[in-house]
C-alpha positions in Angstrom: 10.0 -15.6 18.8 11.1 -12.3 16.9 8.4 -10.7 15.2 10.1 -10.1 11.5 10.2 -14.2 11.8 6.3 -14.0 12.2 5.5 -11.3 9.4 7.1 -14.3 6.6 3.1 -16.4 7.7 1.4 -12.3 7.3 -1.5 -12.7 5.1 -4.3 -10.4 6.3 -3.9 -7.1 8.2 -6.4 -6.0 10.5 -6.8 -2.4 11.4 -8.6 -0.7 14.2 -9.7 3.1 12.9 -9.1 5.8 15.6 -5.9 5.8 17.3 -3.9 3.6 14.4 -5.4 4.7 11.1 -5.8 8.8 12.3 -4.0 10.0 15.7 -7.0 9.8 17.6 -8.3 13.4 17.4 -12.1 13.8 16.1 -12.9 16.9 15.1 -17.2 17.7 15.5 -18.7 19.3 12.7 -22.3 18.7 13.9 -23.0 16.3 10.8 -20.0 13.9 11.1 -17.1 13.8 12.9 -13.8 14.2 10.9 -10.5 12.7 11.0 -7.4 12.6 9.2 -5.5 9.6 7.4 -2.0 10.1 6.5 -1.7 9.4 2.8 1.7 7.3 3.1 -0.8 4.5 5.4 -3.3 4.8 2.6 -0.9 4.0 0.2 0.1 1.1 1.5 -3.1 -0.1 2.3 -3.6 0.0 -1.4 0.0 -1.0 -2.1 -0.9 -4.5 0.0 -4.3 -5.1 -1.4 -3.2 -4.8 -5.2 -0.7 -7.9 -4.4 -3.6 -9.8 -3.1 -3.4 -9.5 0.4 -6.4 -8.4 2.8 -7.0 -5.7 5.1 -10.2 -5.5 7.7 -11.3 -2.4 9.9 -12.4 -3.4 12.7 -13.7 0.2 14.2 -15.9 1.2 17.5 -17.1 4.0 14.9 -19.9 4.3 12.8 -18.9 6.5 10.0 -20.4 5.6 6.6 -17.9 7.9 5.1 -15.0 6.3 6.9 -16.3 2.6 5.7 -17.0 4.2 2.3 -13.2 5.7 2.0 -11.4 2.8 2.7 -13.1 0.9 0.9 -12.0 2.7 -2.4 -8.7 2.1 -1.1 -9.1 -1.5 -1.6 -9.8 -2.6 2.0 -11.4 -5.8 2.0 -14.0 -5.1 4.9 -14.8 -2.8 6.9 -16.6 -3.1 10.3 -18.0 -0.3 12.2 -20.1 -0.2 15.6 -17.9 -3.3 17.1 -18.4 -2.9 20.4 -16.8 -6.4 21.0 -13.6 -6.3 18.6 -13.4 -10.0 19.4 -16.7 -11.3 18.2 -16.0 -9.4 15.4 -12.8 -10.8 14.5 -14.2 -14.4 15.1 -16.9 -13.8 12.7 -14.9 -12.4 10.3 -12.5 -15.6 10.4 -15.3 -17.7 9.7 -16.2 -15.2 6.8 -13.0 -15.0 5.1 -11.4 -18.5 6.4 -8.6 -16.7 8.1 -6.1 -18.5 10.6 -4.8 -16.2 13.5 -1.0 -17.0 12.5 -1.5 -15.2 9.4 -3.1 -12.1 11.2 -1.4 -8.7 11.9 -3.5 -6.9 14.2 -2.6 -3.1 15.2 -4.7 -1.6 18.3 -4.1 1.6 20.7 -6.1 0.6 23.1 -7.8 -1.5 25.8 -10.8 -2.9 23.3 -8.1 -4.0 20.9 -6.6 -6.5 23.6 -8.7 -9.4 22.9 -8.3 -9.3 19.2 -4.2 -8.5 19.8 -4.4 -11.6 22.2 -5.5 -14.6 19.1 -3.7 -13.0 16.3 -0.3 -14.2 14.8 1.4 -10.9 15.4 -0.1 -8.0 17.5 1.1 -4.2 17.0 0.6 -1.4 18.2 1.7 2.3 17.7 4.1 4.2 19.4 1.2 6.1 21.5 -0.8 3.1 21.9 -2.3 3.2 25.3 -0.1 1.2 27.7 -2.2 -1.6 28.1 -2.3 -1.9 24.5 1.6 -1.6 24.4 1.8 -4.5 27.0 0.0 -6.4 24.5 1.7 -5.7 21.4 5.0 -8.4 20.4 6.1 -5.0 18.1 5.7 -1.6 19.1 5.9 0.7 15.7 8.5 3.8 16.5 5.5 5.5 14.6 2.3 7.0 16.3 -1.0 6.3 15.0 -2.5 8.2 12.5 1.5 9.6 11.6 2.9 6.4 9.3 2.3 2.9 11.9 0.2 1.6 9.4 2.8 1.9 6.8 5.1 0.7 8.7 3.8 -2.5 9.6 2.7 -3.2 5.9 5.9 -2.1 4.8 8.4 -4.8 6.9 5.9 -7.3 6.2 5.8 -6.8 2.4 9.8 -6.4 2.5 10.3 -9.7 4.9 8.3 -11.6 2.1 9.9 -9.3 -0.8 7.1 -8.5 -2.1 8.0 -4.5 -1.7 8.4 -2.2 -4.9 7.3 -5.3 -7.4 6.6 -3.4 -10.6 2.9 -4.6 -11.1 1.4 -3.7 -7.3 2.0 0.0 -7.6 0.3 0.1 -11.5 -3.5 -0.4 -10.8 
């Protein structure tokens, strides 16, 4: 099945952190370790969550600051330390009452497989590792961290016309 057929179901966007929300480089300052976030993803993150749509981190990380930062974006969870990105994605189905079909998933890499395997629609970046890219049904001609996120949330929101409504960019 093409994918743009899939993104009409899209109701809940799920997000793993480093490698699809930065480009993967961590920078060590000795208190925390910093990354970058293009501001065109987090503006779609925010675009999608003002029309009522929801977007979960699910990150191996465990940076408060990163939980605390998306969250101001709108983000409806965030979950840091998931060791088993699966577990975590079933619990958060039970949480939120979410049904695969209407999942987007975006991984780079080989702890994002599970999760990319029960979702509706599984993406990855352009530099996705190439396990994850076996996995993926769309490959964004973005790299993580550089505008995949964006795109993804983007197509979606323009498949179900939902993109550039007035009242979702006006907070």
């Amino acid at each position: 099945m093409n994918y743009k057929i899939k993104l009409n179901s899209i109701q809940h966007f799920l997000f793993d952190v480093d490698g699809v929300l930065t480009d993967g480089t961590v920078l060590i300052d000795g208190k925390e370790y910093l990354r970058t976030l293009h501001s065109r993803d987090s503006y779609a993150i925010q675009y999608a969550c003002g029309l009522g749509y929801s977007v979960f981190l699910i990150t191996g990380g465990d940076s408060e600051h990163v939980k605390k930062s998306f969250e101001s974006l709108g983000v409806t969870a965030v979950r840091l330390r998931s060791r088993n990105k699966l577990t975590v994605f079933q619990a958060l189905k039970e949480e939120y009452l979410l049904k695969p079909e209407e999942c987007l998933y975006m991984g780079d890499d080989i702890p994002d497989i599970p999760v990319m395997r029960e979702v509706g629609l599984a993406t990855a970046p352009f530099d996705a590792s190439i396990d994850a890219r076996s996995a993926a049904e769309y490959i964004s001609p973005f790299c993580g961290g550089k505008g995949a996120v964006r795109d993804v949330i983007e197509q979606t929101l323009r498949v179900q016309n939902k993109w550039l409504m007035d009242h979702a960019y006006h907070w």
